[in-house]
C-alpha positions as CSV (number, residue, x, y, z in Angstrom):
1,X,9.3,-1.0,-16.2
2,X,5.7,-2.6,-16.0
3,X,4.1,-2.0,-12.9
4,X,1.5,-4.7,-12.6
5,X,2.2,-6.6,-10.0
6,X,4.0,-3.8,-8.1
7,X,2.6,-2.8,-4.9
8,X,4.8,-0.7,-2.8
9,X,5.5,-1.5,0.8
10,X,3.8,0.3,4.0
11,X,6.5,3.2,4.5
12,X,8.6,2.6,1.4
13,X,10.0,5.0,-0.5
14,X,9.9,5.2,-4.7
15,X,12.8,7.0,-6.3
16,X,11.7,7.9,-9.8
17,X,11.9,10.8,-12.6
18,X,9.6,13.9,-12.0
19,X,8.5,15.8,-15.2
20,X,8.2,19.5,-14.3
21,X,10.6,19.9,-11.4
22,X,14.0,21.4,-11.7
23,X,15.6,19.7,-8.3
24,X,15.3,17.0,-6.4
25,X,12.2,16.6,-4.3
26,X,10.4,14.4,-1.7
27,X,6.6,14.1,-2.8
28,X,5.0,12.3,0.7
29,X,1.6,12.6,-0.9
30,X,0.2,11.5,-4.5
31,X,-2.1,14.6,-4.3
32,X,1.4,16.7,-4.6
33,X,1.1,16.0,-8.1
34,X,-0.7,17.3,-11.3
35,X,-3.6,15.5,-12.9
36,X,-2.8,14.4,-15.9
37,X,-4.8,13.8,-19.2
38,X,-4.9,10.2,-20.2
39,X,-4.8,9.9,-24.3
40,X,-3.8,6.2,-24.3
41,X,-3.2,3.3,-23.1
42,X,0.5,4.5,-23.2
43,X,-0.4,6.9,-20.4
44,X,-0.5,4.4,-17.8
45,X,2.6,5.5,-15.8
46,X,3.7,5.1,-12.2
47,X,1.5,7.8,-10.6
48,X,-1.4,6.2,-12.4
49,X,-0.7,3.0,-10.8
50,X,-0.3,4.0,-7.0
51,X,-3.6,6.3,-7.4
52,X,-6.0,3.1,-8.7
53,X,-3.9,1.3,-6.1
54,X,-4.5,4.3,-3.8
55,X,-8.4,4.1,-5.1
56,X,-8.8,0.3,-4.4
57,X,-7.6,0.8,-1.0
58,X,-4.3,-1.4,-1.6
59,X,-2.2,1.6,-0.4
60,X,-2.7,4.9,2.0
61,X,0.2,7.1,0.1
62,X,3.4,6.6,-0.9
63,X,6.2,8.9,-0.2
64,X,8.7,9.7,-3.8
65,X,12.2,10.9,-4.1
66,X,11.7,12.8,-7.4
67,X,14.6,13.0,-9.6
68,X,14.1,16.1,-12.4
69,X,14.0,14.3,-15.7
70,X,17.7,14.5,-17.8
71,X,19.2,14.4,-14.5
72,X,22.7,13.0,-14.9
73,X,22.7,10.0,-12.2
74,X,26.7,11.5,-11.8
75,X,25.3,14.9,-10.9
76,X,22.5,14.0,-8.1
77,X,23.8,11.3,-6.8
78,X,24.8,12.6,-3.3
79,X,22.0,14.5,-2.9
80,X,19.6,11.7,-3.3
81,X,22.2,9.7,-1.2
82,X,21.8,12.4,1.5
83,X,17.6,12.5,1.1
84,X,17.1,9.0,1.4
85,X,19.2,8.8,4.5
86,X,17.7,11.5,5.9
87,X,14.1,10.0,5.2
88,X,15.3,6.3,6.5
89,X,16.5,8.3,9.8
90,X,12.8,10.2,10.1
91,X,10.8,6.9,9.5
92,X,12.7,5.0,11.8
């Protein structure tokens, strides 16, 4: 989905696909994850957005509920179920 005009809310919490994980995993930081090269326009993905975002001061960090990619949403579902409770209960 474009990300344009998305600006994630103070405390939120972005569930999204991870390349290069094999479970599920809470990033709380953007610096938690790899530099990648940019070949393209095409290459303007979600982490690139929240670190310009990040850059321009619009956000501090974002915390992200990464999902391995492939994952079956029938396989992880309680799991991510379980980790966004627990995470709603610890920002309260």
């Amino acid at each position: 989905d474009p990300t344009e005009e998305f600006v994630p809310e103070k405390n939120a919490l972005i569930i999204d696909t991870v390349q290069g994980i094999d479970q599920i995993k809470l990033f709380r930081s953007l610096d938690q994850f790899l530099d990648h090269p940019l070949i393209s326009v095409h290459d303007y993905d979600l982490l690139l957005h929240l670190q310009l975002l990040k850059k321009r001061g619009m956000i501090d960090d974002v915390c992200i509920l990464g999902i391995p990619m492939g994952s079956s949403l029938k396989n992880v579902r309680a799991e991510v179920v379980k980790k966004v409770r627990r995470f709603i209960s610890t920002s309260l």
